[in-house]
Structures are given as C-alpha cells and as structure tokens.
N, C-alpha and C positions, 0 to 999 in steps of 0.2 A: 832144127834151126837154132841157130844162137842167139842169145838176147838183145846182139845188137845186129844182125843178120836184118832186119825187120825195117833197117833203113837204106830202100832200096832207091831207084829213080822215080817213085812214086810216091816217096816220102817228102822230107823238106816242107809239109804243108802246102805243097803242091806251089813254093812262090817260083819257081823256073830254077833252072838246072839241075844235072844230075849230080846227087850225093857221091863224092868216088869213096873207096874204099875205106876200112876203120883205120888201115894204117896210113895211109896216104891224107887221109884226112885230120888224122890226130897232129902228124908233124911237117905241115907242108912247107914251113919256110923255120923252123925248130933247128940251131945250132945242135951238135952231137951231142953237147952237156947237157941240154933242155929235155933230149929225148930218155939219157941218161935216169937225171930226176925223174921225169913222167913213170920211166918205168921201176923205177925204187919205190914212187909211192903206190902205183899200183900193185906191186907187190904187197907192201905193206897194209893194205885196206885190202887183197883178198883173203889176210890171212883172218882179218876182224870180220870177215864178209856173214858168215853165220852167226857170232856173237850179236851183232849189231842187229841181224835181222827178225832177232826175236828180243830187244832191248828197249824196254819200254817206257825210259828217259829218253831216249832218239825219238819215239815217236811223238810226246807229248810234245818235246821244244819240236818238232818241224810243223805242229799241227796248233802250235798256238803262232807259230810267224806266218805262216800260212791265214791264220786268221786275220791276221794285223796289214797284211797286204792287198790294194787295192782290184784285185785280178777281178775280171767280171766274168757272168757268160757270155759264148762267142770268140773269147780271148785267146791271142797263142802266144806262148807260153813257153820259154827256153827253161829246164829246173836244170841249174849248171851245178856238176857235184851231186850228182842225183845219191849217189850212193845204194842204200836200199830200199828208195823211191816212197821213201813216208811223206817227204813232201809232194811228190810227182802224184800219188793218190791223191792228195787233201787239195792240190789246185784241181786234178783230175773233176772232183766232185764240182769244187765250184765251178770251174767254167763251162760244163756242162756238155751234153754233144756234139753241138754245134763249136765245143772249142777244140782245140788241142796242146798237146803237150809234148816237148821234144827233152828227157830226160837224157843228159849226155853226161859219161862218168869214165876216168881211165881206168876204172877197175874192173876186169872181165866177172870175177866174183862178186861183187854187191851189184853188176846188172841182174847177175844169174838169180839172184835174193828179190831185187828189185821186179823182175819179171815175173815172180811168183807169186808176190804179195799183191801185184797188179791181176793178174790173173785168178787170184782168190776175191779181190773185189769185184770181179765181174767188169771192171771198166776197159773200152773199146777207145776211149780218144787218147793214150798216153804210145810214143812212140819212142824204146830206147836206142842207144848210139856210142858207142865204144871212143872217147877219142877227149879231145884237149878242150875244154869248154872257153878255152880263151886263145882259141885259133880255130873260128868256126867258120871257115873261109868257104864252104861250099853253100851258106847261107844267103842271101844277096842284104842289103843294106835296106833298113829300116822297113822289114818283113815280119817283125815282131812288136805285140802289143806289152810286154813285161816279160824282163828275165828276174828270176830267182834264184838266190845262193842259201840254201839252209847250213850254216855251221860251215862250210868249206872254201871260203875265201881264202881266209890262213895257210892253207896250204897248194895255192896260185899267186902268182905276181899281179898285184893287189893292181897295179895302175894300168898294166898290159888287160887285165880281166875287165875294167871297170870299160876302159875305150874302146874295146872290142863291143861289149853288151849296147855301149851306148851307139854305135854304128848299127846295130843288126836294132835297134829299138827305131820304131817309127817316131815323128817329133809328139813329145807329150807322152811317149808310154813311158813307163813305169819299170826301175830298176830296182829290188829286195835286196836286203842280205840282214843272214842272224849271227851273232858273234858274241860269245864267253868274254864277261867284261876285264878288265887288267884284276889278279889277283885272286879268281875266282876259277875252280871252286876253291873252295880250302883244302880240300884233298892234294890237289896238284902242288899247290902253295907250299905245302908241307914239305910235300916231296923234293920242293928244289931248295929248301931250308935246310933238310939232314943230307941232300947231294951236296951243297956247300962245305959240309963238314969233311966232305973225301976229296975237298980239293975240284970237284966240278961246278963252273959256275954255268947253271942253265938258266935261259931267256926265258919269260913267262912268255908263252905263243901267242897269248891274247894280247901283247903289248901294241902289237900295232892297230887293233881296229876297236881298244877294249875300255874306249871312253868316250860318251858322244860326241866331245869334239874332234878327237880322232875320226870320228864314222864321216861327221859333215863335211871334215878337211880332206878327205880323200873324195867322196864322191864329186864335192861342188871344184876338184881341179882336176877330174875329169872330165867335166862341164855340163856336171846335174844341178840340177835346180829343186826348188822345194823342197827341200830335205826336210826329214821328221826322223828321229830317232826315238824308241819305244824303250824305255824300260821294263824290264819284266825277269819272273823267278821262275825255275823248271827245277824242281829240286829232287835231290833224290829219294826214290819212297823207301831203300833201304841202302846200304853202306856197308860193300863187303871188303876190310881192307886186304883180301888176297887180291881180288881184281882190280881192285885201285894200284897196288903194287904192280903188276902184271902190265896193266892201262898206262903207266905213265915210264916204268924203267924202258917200256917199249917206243914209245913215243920219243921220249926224249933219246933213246939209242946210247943207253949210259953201259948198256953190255957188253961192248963194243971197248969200253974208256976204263973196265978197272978189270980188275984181275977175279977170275973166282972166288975166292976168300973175302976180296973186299966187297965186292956184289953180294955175298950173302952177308957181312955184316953192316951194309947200307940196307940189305932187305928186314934186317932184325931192329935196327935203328927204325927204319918206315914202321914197320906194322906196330912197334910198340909204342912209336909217338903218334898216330892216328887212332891207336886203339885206347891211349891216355883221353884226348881230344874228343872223339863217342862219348867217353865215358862224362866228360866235364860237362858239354853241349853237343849234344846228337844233332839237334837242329841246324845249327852252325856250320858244323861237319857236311852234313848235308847238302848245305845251300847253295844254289848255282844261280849266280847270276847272269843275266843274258841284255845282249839289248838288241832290239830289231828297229833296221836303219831304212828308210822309203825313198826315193827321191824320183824325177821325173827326168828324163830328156828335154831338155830346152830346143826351142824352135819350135 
C-alpha cells in the first residue's frame, strides 16, 4: 500500500463524503499550469525526500511551532505540506487518540519518509494524502478544528491556501503556519549576494511572509482574526557549506541560468565566502530565524 493509499472512503475523519482519488483530488478545478507547478515541486521535494528525513534542523523548527500552536486533544487537524511528517508526529502526540491528523503533501517521496517515521513512533491517529493542500475540495466546510503549515506556505499561493484552510476550519479554530524571516538565514543571504555578482538577481523566498507584519497582513485579509506572531530561532547545530551550496543553487534553480564554467565559479565564490563568514562568526552563520504566526477563524 502506498503512503497515501490509506485515504480511502473511510477516511476524511469520517465528516461525509467519499475522498476520490490522489489525482482527481489534487487538481480538481487546477488550470494545466497549476498542475504543471504541482508537479515540478513535487519533483523537487522527492529528490530532498531522504535528506530531509533524517535532518534534524527540520525537526527541531516543526516541533517547536508545533509547540507554539494552540491544537488540543480530541482535535482534527489538517498538517498542509506535511512533507516528512515532523510536524504531523508532534500534533500527532498532542492531540492524542481521540484526535486525528490528515497529513496532505504533493510529494509522493516525503509521504514515503513521512510514513515511516510515523510508523516508528508507533502513532495510530495520523492519516497521509497525496494531493494539493490548497484545493482540499473532498473535505466538507468547517469539519476542522486547526490547520497547520510548518515552513511550506512559500511554496503555495499564499491567499488561495489561507481561504481554503479558513473554509474547511469550523468558526473559532485555529489556523498555524512557520516561516524563515526576510533575510535569514545568512547562508542563503550570501548566496544571492555572490549570485548577484553573475548577473542573477534572486528574491529572498521569505520576502513575502518574512516579517510579522507581513504574517498579520495576510492572514487578517483572509479573514482571520487574533493573529499572534511568535518569534523564535532554530539554528543550525553545524554548517556544512557543501550542502548549503547544494541547498540553495538548487532551490533557487540557478543551474538552469549559467553555463558550466560560471556555476562552478559562482560555487568557488559561495564556499569561500561562507567559509570566510564561519570563520569570522560561526554563530551568525548559523542563525536561523523563524517566526510562528496563529490566528483564529472569525465567526
């Protein structure tokens, strides 16, 4: 059985209808470009699917936002972007038997990761799901008590994701998300400093969710209410700039924009000016800022 096999017509938290299919369900009203994207990034998150699942800066930020969120037991519980289900464990535990969890991720590889590491914790209430967390249309409307986004808003349409959650949210639950602040970490920073140099101008990813009045401005016009944005640092315990290098020429898809020659002289410019940088403030280097955003469904 497959990792997301598991959500059959007896799924759903049992609020009525049947779940159809992972494809049918991923893009049921998705223009052909929507479906396009979906499946580039799913590509690109199965190829991180094993790095990530043993990565234990992913685990500490999903398990301290997971702290910071008001989820109880009894609760159900949408973890949108589950990825390799570090956060789908950590609500797992809190909301307890009596709750559940419906981990929905387009990446067929970090369910497969996801399902494992569920399966190693021994927990019974988490239910994964192959498909588009922000077209959750075999859901019925306000059938959930809190949805959560650990780190994966940024790569959803920020306004389509927020109005979806806040429809499938009952009035008064509770909508999460965590987000790498504008600027941070310094590693990345770096790297679009010496990519400037060849001529590429790249957008810091966090720009749009990566200051709390950004987080406020977005949830409260999708018509959340209470908003609390949390500060907080998840830093790294070490700093290896091959995978830093690796982590972000990939991300930002700069392999694609120069030539051979100039890719490995942008990779000799990266490692030596992050390796300058360690050497000056390791700490600094290091540091990852995060902010974790709450807000409620009004009504």
């Amino acid at each position: 059985m497959t990792a997301y096999a598991r959500a059959s017509s007896t799924f759903a938290f049992g609020y009525g209808g049947q779940v159809a299919s992972p494809e049918a369900a991923r893009h049921p009203h998705s223009s052909a470009r929507d479906a396009i994207e979906l499946h580039q990034i799913a590509g690109i998150f199965d190829a991180r699917a094993a790095r990530y699942a043993h990565d234990d800066w992913h685990r500490r930020y999903a398990e301290q936002f997971v702290a910071v969120t008001p989820v109880r037991p009894g609760n159900r519980v949408l973890d949108a972007g589950t990825g390799t289900g570090f956060a789908a464990c950590a609500v797992a535990r809190r909301i307890g038997a009596r709750g559940r969890v419906l981990a929905v991720d387009v990446s067929a590889g970090m369910l497969e990761q996801a399902r494992a590491a569920i399966t190693t914790s021994q927990l019974s209430n988490v239910d994964l799901f192959q498909g588009d967390a922000t077209a959750m249309t075999h859901l019925t409307d306000a059938s959930l008590d809190a949805v959560v986004c650990a780190a994966g808003l940024l790569y959803m349409p920020v306004a389509k994701a927020l109005r979806e959650w806040a429809r499938l949210l009952r009035p008064g639950g509770v909508v999460a998300f965590s987000t790498m602040r504008t600027g941070s970490p310094s590693a990345g920073r770096l790297f679009r400093e010496c990519a400037a140099t060849f001529g590429l101008e790249l957008k810091d990813p966090s720009e749009a969710l990566g200051t709390p009045a950004r987080c406020r401005e977005v949830l409260e016009d999708a018509g959340f209410t209470r908003v609390d944005v949390t500060p907080d640092r998840v830093d790294f315990e070490s700093l290896d700039p091959t995978l830093a290098w690796e982590a972000n020429s990939r991300a930002m898809d700069v392999q694609r924009s120069l030539s051979p020659e100039q890719l490995q002289a942008l990779r000799e410019r990266y490692l030596g000016a992050l390796s300058r940088a360690m050497q000056e403030d390791l700490a600094a280097s290091a540091r990852a800022e995060v902010l974790y955003a709450v807000a409620r469904r009004s009504g």
